[in-house]
C-alpha positions, 0 to 999 in steps of 0.5 A: 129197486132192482139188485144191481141198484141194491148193490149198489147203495150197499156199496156207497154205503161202506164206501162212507161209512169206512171213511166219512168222506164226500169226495170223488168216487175213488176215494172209496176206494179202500186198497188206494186210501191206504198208505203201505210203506216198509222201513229199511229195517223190514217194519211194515207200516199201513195208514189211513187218512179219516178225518172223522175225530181227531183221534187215532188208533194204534195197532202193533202186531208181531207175527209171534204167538203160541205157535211159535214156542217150543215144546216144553216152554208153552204159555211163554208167549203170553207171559212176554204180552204182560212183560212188555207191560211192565216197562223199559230201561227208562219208563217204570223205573226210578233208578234203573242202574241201581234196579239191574243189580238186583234184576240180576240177582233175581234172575240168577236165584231164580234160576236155581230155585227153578233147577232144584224145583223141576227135580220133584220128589228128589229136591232139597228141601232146605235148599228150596225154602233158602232159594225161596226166601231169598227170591222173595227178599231180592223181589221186596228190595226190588220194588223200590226202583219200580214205578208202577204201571208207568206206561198206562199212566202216561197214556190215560195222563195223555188222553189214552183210551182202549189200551190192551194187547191179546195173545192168540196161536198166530199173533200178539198185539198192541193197541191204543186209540190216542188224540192225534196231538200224542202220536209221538207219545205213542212211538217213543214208548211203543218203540221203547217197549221193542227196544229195550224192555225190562222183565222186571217183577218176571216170577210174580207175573209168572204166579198171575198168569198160572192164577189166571189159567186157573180161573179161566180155563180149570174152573170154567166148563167151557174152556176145559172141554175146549182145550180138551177138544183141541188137543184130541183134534190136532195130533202133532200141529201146536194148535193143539196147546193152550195159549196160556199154556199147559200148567206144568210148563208154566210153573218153570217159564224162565226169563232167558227163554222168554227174552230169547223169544222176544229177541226172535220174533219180536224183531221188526220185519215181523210186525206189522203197524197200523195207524188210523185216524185223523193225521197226516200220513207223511208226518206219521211216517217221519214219526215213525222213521224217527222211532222204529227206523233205527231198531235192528232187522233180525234174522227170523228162526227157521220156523218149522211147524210140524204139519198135522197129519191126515185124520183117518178116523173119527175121534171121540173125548170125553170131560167128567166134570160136575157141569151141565152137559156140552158138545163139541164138534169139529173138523178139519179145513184149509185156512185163509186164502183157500176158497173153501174157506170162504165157503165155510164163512157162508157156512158158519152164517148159515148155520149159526147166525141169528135166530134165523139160522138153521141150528137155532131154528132145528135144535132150540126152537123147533125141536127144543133139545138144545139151549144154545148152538153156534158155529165158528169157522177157523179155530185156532189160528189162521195162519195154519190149517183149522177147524170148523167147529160146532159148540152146542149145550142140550136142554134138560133132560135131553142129551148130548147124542140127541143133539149130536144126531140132530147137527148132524142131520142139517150138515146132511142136509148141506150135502144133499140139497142146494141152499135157496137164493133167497137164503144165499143172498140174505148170508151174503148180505149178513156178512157185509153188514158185519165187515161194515161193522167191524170197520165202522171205527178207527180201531176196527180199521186198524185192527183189521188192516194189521190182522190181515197184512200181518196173517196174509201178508196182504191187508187187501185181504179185507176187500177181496174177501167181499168179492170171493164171497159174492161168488159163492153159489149154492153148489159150492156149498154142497161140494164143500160140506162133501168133502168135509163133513165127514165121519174120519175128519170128525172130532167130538168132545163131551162133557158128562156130569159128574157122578 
């Protein structure tokens, strides 16, 4: 079969796989089966048409993420994703009138305990123990309005399956996959939650998120010598803090900043929906006219986020923790839409994916110096410029400068000599494969259709990205990997076993 042909099936392929359809050729089309629509109020609205189960899928995203917050405020972000599950003036409460008078007092003395903590060594005392007891006091009489967990339970009463939401550097989400019966379920709360919602039981969850950063970053390797590795990569951009946030911010995170957050960006020409599934676009769209069309356009805060300055040198960290050791390696590189960052996508695959890939084959088979090796392009975020990044753990009793040396010989190898055809063509057919995957369900559609169109403004990213990698040859490859895989845009973070 010849390659025109090959391409060929390949695209039929994801034409049916994207949207179960048997219909004319056109309707493979993925740019015309979406509906794009923008409310009066700036909301912007992307619906697919699939007739596959009768099932949606769900996707909010707010332009709002850890990028966003202030210095001195950062986890608040994240804080806000749990607050907005915890309900509104009129879903998890019994008496929501009666359970204001005491969130006001509970704002009020929490407030002051708050103000007497953040004095350290110079706080009273006995002031905090009387604030404490009485947070605890407010929060225990609270809890008789508070009917838990109200909005999981109507969507799991409801048929409701794959509800979550995540926090990054760029974006915060919301998702739900529902019978496509419940549609107006889903915009009744969903805009209810951007209405109105109620930070009810704030300094508890505010215990739970700092528990959470405990459990997941502090006590985990992995993630300590990544954060790490972060804040020595990046100098002044705030791709630099976690997204759960430092600990000594989150231990004072307050209820004013967070609902000024919320009210900042949270606002409805800074989302972005996508609804995928069985239904019918100008229905969900009087649906969604219904619920979203009334809450009020915002002016957006000027966003002004300090540009990372160009490295000029190497940097070097090190973690001394009582673990097996890791290395970290990174550097520098433009952000989506720039054409090398589409280079850097063949790159990672090359690299890193499959058994195949040249860092697998070198480091843990061949040479047997590594346990595990992988590549990710475009950490931390992508609605700023990011890293390429190169995670790798030595096997026993080989060391991090073994393997240090051993990656840096196949990014040389990048520079000096063309990549084959065969082996071009094989990454580029590994990444369609991926997008087919990615789009094969409902929800990963909307997921996709909403990233997209809420980072690049254009959702049509998804298509163009096959096209502009279609046209990457092996001397782009070589030019990119010059530029930079170099020593002063490198960062390199260690982890050493404690002695």
């Amino acid at each position: 079969m010849t390659a025109i042909n090959n391409k060929l099936v390949f695209f039929i392929v994801l034409a049916s796989i994207l949207f179960g359809l048997t219909d004319r050729a056109n309707s493979y089309d993925l740019e015309k089966r979406v509906r794009e629509f923008t409310l009066k109020n700036g909301l912007k609205v992307l619906m697919l048409e699939r007739h596959l189960s009768p099932t949606v899928s769900f996707y909010i995203r707010h332009r709002a993420g850890a990028v966003d917050e202030i210095s001195g405020r950062t986890g608040t972000a994240h804080l806000l994703e749990h607050m907005m599950f915890k309900g509104t003036k009129t879903i998890g409460t019994k008496n929501f009138k009666e359970e204001k008078k005491i969130l006001d007092e509970i704002r009020r003395v929490g407030n002051a305990f708050d103000m007497e903590r953040v004095k350290g060594n110079t706080a009273d005392k006995e002031k905090l123990k009387r604030l404490s007891q009485q947070l605890k006091n407010l929060q225990k009489r609270g809890k008789k309005w508070i009917v838990g967990n109200e909005i999981g339970r109507l969507y799991t009463e409801n048929g409701g399956v794959n509800l979550n939401a995540s926090t990054g550097q760029d974006l915060t989400t919301y998702h739900v996959s529902l019978p496509s019966n419940k549609i107006e379920l889903w915009a009744r709360i969903a805009s209810d939650r951007m209405t109105n919602p109620v930070f009810r039981e704030f300094y508890s969850e505010r215990d739970v998120v700092m528990e959470e950063r405990k459990q997941t970053t502090e006590s985990v390797p992995d993630r300590k010598l990544t954060e790490q590795f972060l804040a020595s990569a990046f100098t002044a951009h705030p791709y630099r803090r976690p997204v759960l946030g430092w600990a000594s911010d989150m231990r004072f995170l307050n209820i004013d900043y967070t609902r000024e957050f919320f009210k900042a960006y949270y606002a409805p020409n800074n989302t972005v929906i996508a609804v995928v599934g069985d239904i019918s676009p100008d229905v969900t769209i009087d649906i969604i006219k219904k619920y979203f069309g009334a809450i009020p356009h915002q002016e957006l805060p000027l966003s002004h986020i300090t540009k990372e300055p160009e490295q000029k040198g190497e940097k070097r960290t090190e973690l001394i923790y009582d673990a097996s050791p890791r290395i970290i390696i990174g550097y520098h590189k433009p952000t989506l839409p720039s054409f090398d960052d589409y280079v850097f996508d063949v790159i990672d695959s090359i690299l890193s994916r499959g058994r195949t890939s040249r860092l697998f084959k070198k480091l843990v088979e061949e040479k047997g110096i590594a346990e595990s090796v992988n590549t990710t392009n475009g950490i931390t975020g992508a609605r700023f410029p990011n890293l390429f990044a190169i995670f790798a753990t030595p096997r026993h009793p080989h060391t991090n400068k073994e393997v240090e040396n051993a990656i840096y010989e196949e990014l040389e190898k990048l520079k000096s000599e063309p990549v084959t055809r065969r082996e071009i063509e094989k990454i580029k057919n590994r990444l369609k494969t991926d997008l087919i995957k990615g789009l094969n369900s409902n929800s990963g559609l909307a997921s996709k259709l909403s990233y997209f169109e809420a980072v690049t403004g254009d959702f049509r990213y998804i298509t163009d990205h096959i096209n502009v990698i279609e046209k990457i040859t092996p001397e782009d490859i070589m030019k990119t990997a010059k530029k930079y895989f170099n020593q002063n845009n490198r960062t390199v973070a260690v982890l050493k076993r404690e002695k």
